[in-house]
N, CA, C and O atoms as CSV, one atom per row, in Angstrom:
chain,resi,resn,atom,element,x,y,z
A,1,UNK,N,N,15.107,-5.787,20.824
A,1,UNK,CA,C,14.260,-6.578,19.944
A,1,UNK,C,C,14.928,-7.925,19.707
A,1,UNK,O,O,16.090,-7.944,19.303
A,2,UNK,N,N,14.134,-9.267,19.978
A,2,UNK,CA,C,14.797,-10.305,19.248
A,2,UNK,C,C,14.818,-10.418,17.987
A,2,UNK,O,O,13.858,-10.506,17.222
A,3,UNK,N,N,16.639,-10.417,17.608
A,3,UNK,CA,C,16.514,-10.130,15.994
A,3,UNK,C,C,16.585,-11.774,15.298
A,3,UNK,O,O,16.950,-11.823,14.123
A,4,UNK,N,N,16.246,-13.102,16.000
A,4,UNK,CA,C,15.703,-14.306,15.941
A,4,UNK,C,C,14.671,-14.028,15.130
A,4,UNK,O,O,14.750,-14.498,13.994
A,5,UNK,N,N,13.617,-13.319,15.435
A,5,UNK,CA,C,12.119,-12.836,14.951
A,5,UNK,C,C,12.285,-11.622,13.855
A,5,UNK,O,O,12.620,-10.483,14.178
A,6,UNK,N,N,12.043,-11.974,12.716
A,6,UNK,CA,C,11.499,-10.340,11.712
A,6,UNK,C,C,10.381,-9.774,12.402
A,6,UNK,O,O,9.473,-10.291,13.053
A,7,UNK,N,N,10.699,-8.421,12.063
A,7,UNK,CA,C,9.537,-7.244,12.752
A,7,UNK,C,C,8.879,-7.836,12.637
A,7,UNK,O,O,8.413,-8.456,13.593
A,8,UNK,N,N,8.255,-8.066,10.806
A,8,UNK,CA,C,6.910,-8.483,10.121
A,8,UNK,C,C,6.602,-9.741,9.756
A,8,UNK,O,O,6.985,-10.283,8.718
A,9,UNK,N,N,5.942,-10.200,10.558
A,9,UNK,CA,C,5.532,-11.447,9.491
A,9,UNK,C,C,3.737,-11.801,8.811
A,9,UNK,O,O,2.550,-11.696,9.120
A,10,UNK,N,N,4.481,-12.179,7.915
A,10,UNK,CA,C,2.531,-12.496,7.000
A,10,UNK,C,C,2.330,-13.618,6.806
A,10,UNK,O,O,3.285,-14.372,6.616
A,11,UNK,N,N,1.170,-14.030,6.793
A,11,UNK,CA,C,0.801,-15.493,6.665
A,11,UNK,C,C,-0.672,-15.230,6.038
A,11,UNK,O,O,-1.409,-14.257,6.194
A,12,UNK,N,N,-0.892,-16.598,5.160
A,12,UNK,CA,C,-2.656,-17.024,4.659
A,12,UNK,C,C,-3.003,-18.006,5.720
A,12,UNK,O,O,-2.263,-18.986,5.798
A,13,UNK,N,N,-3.744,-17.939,6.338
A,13,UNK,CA,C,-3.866,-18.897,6.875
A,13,UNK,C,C,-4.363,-20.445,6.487
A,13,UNK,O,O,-4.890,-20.124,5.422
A,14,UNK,N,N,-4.506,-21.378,6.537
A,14,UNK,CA,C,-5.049,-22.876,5.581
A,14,UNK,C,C,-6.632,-22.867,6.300
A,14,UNK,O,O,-7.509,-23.544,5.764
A,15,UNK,N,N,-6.878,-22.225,7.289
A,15,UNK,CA,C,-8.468,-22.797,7.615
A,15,UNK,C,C,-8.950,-21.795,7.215
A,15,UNK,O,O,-9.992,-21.628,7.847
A,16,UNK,N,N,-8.765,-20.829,6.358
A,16,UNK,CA,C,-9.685,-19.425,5.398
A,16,UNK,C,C,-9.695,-19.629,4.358
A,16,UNK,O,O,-8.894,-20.497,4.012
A,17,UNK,N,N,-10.353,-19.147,3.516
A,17,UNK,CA,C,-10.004,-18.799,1.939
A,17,UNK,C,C,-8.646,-18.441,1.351
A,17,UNK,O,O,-7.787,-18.055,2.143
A,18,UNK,N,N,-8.464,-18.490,0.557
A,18,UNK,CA,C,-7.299,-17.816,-0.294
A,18,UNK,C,C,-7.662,-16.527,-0.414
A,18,UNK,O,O,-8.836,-16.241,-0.650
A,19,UNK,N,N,-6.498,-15.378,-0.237
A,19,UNK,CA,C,-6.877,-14.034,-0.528
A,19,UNK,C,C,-7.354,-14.218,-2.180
A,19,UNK,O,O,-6.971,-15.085,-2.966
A,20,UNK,N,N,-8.362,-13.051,-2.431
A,20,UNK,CA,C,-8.731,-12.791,-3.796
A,20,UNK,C,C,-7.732,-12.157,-4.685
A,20,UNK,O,O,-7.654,-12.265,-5.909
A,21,UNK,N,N,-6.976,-11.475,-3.873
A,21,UNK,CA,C,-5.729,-10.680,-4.677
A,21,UNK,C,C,-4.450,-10.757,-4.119
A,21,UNK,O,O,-4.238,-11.651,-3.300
A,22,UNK,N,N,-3.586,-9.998,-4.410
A,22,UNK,CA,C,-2.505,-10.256,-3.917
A,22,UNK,C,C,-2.566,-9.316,-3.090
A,22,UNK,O,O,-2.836,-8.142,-3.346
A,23,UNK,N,N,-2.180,-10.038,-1.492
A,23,UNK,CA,C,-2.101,-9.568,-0.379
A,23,UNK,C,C,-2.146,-10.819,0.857
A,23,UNK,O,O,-2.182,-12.042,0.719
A,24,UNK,N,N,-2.129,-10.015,2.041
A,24,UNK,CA,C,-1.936,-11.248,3.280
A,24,UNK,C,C,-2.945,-11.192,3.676
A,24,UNK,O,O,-3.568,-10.153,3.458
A,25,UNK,N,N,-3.665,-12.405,4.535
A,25,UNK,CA,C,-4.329,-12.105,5.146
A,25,UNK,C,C,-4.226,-11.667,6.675
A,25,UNK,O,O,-5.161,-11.128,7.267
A,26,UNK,N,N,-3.285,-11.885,7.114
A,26,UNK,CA,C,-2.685,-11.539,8.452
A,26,UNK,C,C,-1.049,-10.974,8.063
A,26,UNK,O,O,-0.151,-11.392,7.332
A,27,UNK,N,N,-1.176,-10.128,8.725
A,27,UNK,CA,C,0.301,-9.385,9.348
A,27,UNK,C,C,0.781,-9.165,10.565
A,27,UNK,O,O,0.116,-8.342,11.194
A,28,UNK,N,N,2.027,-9.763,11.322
A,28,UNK,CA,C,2.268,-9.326,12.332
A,28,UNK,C,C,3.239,-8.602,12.716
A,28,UNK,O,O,4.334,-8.850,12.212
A,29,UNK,N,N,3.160,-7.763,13.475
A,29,UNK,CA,C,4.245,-7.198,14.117
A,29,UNK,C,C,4.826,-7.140,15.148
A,29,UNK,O,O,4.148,-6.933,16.154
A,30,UNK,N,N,6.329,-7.306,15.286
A,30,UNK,CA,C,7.029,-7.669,16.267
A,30,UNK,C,C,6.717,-6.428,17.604
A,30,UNK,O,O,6.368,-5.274,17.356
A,31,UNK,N,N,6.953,-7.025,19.134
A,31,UNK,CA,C,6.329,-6.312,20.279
A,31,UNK,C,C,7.307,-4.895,20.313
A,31,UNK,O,O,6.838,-3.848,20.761
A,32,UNK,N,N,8.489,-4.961,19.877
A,32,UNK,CA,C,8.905,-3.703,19.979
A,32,UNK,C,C,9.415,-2.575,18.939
A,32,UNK,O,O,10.256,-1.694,19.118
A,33,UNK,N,N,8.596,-2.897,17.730
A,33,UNK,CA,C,8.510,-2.452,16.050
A,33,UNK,C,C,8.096,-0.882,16.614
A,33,UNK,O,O,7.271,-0.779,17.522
A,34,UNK,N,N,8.581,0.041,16.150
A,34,UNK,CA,C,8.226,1.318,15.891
A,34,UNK,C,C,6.992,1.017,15.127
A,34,UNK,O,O,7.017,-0.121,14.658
A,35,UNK,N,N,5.713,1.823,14.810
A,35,UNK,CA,C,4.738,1.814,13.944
A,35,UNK,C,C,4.913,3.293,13.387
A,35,UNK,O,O,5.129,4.295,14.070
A,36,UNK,N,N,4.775,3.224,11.998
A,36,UNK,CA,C,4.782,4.483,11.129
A,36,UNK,C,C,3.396,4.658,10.383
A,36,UNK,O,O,3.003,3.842,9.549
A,37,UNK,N,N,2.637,5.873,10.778
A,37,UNK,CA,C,1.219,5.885,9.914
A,37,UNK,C,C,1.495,7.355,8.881
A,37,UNK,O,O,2.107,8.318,9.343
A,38,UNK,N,N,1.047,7.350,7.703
A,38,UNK,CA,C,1.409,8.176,6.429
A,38,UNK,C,C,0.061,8.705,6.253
A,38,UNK,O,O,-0.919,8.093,6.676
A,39,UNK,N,N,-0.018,9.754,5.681
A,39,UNK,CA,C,-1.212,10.174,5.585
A,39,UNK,C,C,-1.344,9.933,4.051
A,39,UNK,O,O,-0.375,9.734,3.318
A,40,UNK,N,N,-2.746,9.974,3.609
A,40,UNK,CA,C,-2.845,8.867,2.458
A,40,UNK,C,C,-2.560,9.896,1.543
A,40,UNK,O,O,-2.926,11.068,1.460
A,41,UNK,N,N,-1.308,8.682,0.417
A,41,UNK,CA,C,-0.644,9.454,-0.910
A,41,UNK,C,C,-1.675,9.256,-1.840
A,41,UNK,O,O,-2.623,8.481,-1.713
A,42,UNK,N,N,-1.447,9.964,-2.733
A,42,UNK,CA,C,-2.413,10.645,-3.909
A,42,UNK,C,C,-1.063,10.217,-4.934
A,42,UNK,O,O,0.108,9.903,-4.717
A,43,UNK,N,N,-1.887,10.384,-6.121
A,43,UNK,CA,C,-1.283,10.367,-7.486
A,43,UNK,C,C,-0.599,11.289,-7.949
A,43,UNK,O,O,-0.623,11.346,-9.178
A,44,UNK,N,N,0.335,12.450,-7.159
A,44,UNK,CA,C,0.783,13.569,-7.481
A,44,UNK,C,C,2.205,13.761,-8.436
A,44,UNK,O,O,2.758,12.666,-8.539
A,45,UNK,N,N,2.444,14.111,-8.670
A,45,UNK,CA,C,4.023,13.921,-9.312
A,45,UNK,C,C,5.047,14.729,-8.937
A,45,UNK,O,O,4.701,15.654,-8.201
A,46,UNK,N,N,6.310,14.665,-9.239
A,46,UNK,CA,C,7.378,15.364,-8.513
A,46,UNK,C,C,7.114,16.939,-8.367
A,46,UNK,O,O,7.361,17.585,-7.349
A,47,UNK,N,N,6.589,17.428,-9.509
A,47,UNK,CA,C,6.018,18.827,-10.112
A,47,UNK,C,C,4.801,19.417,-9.397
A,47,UNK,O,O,4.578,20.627,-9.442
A,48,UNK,N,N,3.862,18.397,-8.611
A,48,UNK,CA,C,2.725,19.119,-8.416
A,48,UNK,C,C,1.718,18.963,-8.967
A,48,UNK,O,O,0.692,19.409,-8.452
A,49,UNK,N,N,1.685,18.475,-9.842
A,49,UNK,CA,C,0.572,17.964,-10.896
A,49,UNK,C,C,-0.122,16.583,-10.670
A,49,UNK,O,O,0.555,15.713,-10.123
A,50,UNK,N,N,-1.018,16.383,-10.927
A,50,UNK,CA,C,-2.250,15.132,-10.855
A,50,UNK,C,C,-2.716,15.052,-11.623
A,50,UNK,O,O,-3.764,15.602,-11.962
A,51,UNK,N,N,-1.967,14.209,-12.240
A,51,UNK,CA,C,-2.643,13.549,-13.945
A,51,UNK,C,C,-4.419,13.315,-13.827
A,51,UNK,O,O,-5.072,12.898,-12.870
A,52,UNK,N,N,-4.855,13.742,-15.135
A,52,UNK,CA,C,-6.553,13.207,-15.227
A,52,UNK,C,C,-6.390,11.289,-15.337
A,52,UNK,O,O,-7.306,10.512,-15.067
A,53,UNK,N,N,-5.092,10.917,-15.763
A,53,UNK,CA,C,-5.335,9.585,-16.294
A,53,UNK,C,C,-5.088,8.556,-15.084
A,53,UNK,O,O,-3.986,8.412,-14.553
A,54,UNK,N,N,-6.608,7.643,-14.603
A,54,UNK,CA,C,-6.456,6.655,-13.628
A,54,UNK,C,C,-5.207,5.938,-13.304
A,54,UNK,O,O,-4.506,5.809,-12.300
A,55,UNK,N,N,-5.189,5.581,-14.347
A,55,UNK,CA,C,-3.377,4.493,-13.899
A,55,UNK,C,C,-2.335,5.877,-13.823
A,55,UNK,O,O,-1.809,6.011,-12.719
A,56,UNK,N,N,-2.135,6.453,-14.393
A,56,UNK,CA,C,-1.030,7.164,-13.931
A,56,UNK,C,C,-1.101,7.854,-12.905
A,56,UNK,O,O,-0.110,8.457,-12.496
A,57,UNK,N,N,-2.432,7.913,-12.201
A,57,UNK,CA,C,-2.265,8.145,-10.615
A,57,UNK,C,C,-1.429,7.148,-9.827
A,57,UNK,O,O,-0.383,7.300,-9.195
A,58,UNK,N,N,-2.345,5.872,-10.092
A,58,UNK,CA,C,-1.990,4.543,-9.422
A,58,UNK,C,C,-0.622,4.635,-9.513
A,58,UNK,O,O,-0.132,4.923,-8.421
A,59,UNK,N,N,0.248,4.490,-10.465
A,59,UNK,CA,C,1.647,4.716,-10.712
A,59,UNK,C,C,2.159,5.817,-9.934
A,59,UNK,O,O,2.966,5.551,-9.042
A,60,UNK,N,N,1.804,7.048,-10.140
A,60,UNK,CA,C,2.397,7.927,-9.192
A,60,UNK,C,C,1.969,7.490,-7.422
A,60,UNK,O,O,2.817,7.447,-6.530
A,61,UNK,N,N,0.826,7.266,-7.268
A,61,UNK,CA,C,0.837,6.886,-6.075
A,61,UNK,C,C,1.710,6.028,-5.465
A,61,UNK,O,O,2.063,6.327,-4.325
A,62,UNK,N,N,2.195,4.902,-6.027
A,62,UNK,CA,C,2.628,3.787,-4.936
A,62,UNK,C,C,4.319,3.564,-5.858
A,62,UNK,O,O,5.049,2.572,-5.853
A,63,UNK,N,N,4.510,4.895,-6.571
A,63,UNK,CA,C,6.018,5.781,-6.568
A,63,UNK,C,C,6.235,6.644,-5.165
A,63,UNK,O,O,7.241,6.597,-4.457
A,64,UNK,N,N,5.058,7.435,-4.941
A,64,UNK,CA,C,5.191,8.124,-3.611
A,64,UNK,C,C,5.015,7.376,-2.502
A,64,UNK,O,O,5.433,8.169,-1.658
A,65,UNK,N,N,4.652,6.288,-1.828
A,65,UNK,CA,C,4.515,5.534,-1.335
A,65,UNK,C,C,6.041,5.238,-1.139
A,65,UNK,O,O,6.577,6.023,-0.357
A,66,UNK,N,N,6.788,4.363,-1.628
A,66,UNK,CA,C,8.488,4.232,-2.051
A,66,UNK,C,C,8.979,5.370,-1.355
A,66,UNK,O,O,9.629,5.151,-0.333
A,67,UNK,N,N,8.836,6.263,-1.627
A,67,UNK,CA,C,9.593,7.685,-1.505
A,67,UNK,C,C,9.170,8.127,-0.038
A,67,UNK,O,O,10.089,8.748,0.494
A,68,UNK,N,N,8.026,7.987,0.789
A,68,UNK,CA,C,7.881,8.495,1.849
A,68,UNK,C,C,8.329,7.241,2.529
A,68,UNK,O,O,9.043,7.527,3.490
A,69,UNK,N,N,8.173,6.016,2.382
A,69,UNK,CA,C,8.954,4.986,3.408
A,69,UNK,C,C,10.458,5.455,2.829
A,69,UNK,O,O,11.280,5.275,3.728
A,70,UNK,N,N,10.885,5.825,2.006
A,70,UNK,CA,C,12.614,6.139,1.580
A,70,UNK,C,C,13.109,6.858,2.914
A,70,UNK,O,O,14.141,6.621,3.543
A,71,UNK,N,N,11.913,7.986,3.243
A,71,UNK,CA,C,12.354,8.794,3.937
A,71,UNK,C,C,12.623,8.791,5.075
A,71,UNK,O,O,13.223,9.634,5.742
A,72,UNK,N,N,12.051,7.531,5.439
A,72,UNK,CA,C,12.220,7.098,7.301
A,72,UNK,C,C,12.955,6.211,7.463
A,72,UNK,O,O,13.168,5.641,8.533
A,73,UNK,N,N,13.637,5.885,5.986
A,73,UNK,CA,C,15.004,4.762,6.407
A,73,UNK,C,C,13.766,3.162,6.297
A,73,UNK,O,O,13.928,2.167,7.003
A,74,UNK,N,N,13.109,3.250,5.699
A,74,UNK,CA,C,11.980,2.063,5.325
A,74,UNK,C,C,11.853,1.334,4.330
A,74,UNK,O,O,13.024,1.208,3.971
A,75,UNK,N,N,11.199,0.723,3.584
A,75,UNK,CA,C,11.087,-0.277,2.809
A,75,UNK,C,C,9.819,-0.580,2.313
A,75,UNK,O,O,8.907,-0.357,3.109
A,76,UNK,N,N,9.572,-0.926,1.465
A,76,UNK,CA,C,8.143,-1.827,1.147
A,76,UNK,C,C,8.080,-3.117,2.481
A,76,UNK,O,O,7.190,-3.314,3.308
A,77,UNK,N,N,8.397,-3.291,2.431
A,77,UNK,CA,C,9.002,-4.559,3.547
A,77,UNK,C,C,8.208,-4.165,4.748
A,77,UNK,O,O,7.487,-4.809,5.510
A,78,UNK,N,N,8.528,-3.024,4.690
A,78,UNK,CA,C,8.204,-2.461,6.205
A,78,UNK,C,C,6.154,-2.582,6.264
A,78,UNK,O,O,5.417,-2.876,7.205
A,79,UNK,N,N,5.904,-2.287,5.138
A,79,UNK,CA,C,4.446,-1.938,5.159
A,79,UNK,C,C,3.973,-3.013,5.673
A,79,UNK,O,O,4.488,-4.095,5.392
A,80,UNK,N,N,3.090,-2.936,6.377
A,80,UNK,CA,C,2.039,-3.762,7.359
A,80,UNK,C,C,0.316,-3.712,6.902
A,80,UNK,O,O,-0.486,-4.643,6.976
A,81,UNK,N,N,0.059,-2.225,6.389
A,81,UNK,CA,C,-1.735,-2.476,5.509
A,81,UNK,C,C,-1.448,-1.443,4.978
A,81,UNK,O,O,-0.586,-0.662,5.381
A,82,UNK,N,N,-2.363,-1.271,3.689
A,82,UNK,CA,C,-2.599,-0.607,3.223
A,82,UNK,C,C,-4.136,-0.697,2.686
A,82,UNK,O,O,-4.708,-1.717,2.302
A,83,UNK,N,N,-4.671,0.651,2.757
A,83,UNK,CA,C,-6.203,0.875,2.162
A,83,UNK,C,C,-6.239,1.745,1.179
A,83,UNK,O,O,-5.819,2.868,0.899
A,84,UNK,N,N,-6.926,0.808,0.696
A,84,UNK,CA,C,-7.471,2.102,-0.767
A,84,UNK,C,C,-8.641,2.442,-1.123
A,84,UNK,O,O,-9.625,1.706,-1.058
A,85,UNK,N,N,-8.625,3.610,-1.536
A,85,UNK,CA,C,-9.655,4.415,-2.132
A,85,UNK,C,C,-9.980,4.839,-3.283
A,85,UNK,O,O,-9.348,5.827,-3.658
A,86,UNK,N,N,-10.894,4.354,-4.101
A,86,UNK,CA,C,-10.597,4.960,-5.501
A,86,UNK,C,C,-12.168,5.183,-5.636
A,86,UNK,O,O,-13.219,4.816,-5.109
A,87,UNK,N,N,-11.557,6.253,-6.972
A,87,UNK,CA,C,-13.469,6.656,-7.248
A,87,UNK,C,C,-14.223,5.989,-8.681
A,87,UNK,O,O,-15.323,6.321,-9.121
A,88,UNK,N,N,-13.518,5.212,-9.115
A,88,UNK,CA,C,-13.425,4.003,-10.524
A,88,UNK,C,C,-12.963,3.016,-10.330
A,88,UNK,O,O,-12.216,2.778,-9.381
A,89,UNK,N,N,-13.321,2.192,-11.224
A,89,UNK,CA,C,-13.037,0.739,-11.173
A,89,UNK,C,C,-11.579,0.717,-11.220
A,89,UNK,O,O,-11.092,1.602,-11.923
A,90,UNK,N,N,-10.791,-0.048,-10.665
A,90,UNK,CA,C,-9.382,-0.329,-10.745
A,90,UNK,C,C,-9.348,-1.189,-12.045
A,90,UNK,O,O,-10.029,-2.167,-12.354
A,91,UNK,N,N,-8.280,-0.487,-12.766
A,91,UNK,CA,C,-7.629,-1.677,-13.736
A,91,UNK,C,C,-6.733,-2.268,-12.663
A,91,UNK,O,O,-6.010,-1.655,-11.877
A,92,UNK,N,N,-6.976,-3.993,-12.820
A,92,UNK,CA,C,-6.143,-4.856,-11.403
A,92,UNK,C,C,-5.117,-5.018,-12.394
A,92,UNK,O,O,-3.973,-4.782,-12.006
A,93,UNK,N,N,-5.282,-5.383,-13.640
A,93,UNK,CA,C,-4.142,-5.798,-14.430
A,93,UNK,C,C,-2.764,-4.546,-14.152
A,93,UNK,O,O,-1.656,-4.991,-13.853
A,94,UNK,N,N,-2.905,-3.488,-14.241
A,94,UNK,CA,C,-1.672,-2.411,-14.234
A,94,UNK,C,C,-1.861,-2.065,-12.865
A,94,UNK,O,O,-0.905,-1.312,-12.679
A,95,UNK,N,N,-2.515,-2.135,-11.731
A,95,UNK,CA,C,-2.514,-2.141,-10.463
A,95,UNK,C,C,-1.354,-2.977,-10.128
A,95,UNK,O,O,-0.246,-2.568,-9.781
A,96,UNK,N,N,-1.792,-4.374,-10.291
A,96,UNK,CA,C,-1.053,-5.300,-9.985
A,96,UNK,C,C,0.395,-5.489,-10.328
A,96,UNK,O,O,1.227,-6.076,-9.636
A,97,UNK,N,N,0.595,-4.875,-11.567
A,97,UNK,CA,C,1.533,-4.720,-12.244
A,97,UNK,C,C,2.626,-3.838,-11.736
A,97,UNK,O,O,3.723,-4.008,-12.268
A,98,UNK,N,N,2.497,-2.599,-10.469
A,98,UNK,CA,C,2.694,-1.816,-10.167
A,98,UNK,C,C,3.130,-2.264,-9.121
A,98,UNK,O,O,4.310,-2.504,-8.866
A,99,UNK,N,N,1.646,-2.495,-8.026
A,99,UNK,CA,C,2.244,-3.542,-6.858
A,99,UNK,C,C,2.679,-4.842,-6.123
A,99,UNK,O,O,2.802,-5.070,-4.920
A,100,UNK,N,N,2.867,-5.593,-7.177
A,100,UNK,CA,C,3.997,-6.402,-7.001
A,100,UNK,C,C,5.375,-6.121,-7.838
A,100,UNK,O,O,6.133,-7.025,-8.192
A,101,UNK,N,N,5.494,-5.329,-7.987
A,101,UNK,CA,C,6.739,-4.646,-8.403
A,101,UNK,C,C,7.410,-3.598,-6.997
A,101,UNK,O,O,8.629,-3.634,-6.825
A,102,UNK,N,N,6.752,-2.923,-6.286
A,102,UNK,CA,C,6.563,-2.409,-5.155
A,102,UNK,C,C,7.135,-3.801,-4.196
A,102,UNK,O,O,8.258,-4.161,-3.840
A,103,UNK,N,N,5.839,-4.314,-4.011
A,103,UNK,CA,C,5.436,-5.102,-2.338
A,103,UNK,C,C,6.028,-7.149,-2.983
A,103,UNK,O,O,5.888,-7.998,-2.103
A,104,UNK,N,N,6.398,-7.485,-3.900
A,104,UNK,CA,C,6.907,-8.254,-4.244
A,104,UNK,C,C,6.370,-9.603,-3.880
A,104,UNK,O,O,5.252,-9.631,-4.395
A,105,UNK,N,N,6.584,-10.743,-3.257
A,105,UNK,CA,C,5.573,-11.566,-3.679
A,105,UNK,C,C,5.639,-11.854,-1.952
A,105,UNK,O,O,5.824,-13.027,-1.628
A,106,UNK,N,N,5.517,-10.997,-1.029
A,106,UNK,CA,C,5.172,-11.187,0.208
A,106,UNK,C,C,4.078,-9.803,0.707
A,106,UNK,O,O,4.095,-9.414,1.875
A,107,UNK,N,N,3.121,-9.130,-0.391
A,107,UNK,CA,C,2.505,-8.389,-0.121
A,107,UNK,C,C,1.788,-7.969,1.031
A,107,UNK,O,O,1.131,-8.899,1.499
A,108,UNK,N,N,1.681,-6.916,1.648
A,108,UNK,CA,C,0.626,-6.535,2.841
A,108,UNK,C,C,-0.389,-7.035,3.245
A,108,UNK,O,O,-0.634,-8.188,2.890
A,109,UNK,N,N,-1.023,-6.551,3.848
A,109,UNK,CA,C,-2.510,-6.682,4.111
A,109,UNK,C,C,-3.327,-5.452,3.641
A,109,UNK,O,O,-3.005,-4.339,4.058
A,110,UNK,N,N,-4.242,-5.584,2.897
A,110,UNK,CA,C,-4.975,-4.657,2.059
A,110,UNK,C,C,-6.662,-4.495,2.664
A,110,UNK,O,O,-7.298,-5.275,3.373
A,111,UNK,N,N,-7.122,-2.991,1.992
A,111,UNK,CA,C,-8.740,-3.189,2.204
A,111,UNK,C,C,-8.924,-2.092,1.097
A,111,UNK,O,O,-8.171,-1.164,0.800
A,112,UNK,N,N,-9.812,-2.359,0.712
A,112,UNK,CA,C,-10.031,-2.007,-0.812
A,112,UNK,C,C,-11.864,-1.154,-0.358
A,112,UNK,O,O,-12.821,-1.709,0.181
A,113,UNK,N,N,-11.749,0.255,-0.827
A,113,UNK,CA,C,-13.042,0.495,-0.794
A,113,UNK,C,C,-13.253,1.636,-1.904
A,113,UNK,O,O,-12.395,2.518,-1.950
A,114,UNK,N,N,-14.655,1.700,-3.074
A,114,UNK,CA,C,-14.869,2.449,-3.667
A,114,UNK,C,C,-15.725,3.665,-3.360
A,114,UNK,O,O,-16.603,3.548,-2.504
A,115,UNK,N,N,-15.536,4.878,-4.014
A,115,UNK,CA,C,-16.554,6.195,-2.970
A,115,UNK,C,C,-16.293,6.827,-3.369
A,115,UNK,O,O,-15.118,6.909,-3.727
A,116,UNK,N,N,-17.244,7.819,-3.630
A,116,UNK,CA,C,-17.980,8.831,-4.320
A,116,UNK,C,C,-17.004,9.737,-4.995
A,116,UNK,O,O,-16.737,9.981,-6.172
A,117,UNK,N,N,-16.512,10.197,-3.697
A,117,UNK,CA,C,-14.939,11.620,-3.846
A,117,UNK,C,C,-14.113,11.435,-3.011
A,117,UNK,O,O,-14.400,10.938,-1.922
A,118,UNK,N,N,-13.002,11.771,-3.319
A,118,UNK,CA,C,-11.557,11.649,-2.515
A,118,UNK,C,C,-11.493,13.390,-1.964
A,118,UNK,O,O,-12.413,14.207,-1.974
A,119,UNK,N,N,-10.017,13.577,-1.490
A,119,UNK,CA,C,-10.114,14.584,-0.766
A,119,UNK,C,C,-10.066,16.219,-1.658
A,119,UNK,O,O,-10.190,17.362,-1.217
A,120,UNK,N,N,-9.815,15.669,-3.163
A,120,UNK,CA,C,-9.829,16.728,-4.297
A,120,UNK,C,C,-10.541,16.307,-5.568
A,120,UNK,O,O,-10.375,15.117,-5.835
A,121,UNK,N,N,-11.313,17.010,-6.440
A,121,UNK,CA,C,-12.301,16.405,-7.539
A,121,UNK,C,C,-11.610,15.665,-8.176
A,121,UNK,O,O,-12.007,14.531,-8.444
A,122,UNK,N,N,-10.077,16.244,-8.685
A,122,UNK,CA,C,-9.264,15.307,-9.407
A,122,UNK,C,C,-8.410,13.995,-8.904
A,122,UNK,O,O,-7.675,13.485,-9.749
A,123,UNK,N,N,-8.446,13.471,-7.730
A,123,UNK,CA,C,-8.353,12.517,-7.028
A,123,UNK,C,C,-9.070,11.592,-7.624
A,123,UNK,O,O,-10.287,11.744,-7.732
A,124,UNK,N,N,-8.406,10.434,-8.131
A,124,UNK,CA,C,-9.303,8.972,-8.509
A,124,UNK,C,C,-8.961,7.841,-7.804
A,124,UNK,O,O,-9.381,6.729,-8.125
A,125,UNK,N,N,-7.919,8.120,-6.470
A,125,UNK,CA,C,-7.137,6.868,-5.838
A,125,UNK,C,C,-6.220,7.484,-4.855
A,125,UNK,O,O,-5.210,8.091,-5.211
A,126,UNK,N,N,-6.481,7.370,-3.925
A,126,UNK,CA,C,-5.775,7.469,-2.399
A,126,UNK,C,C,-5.341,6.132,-2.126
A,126,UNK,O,O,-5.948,5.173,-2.601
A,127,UNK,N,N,-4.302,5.995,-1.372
A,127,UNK,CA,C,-3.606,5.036,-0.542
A,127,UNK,C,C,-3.055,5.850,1.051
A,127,UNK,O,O,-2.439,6.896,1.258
A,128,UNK,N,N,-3.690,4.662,2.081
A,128,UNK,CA,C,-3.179,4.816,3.250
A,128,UNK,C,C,-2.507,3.546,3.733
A,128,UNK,O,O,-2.910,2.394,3.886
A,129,UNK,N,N,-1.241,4.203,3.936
A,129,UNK,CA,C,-0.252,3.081,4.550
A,129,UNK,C,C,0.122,3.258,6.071
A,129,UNK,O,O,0.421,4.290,6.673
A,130,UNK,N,N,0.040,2.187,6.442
A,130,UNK,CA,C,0.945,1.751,7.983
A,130,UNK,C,C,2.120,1.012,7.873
A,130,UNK,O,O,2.128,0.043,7.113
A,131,UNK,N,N,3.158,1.324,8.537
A,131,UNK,CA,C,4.547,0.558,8.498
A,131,UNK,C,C,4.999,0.384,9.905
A,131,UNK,O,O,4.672,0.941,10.952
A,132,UNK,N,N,5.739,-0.434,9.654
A,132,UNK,CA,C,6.364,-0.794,11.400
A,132,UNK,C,C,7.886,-1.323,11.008
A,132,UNK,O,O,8.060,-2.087,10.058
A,133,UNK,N,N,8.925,-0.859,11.804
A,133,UNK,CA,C,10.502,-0.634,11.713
A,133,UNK,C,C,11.192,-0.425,13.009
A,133,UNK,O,O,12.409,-0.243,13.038
């Protein structure tokens, strides 16, 4: 790998809009980056449990998020997109609050979609991440 070049790089571009939130609009990844795909974390807690309360999913989620890139020797850094799923309105204020504390002020690339049910009734917010390392 040329280590001249970071794996990842993000950029806004100047002939688009400004993202609406915090995130990239482009991400790239370097030609010989491992890619890591996660199957999407839930709001669970160390115990097993899935809080009824929206944000404290969000919180547990993108705690577990941390913890499964921990595990491959990864980073927030590493993340390349992430999608979300929720079945309520996001509070952006403690969202945000969460992930830029996480993804810091060089955030991913995001896609945001709302729907009906997640993969359990008590599910209010899935995240699927891709990483590259």
């Amino acid at each position: 790998m040329n280590n001249r070049q970071p794996i990842i790089q993000r950029s806004n571009p100047d002939n688009i809009a400004k993202p609406v939130g915090s995130y990239s609009h482009v991400t790239k990844i370097s030609r010989n980056a491992e890619m890591y795909v996660f199957s999407g974390q839930i709001g669970i807690d160390k115990d097993g449990q899935i809080p009824t309360d929206f944000n404290e999913q969000v919180t547990n989620t993108l705690g577990n998020i941390v913890d499964i890139l921990t595990s491959q020797q990864l980073t927030p850094d590493h993340v390349v997109k992430v999608n979300i799923w929720a079945t309520e309105d996001i509070d952006w204020d403690h969202f945000y609050d969460i992930w830029n504390r996480v993804f810091g002020p060089t955030p991913p690339s995001m896609t945001i979609a709302y729907v009906q049910g997640l993969g359990l009734p008590v599910l209010k917010i899935e995240l699927d991440v891709w990483a590259a390392g």
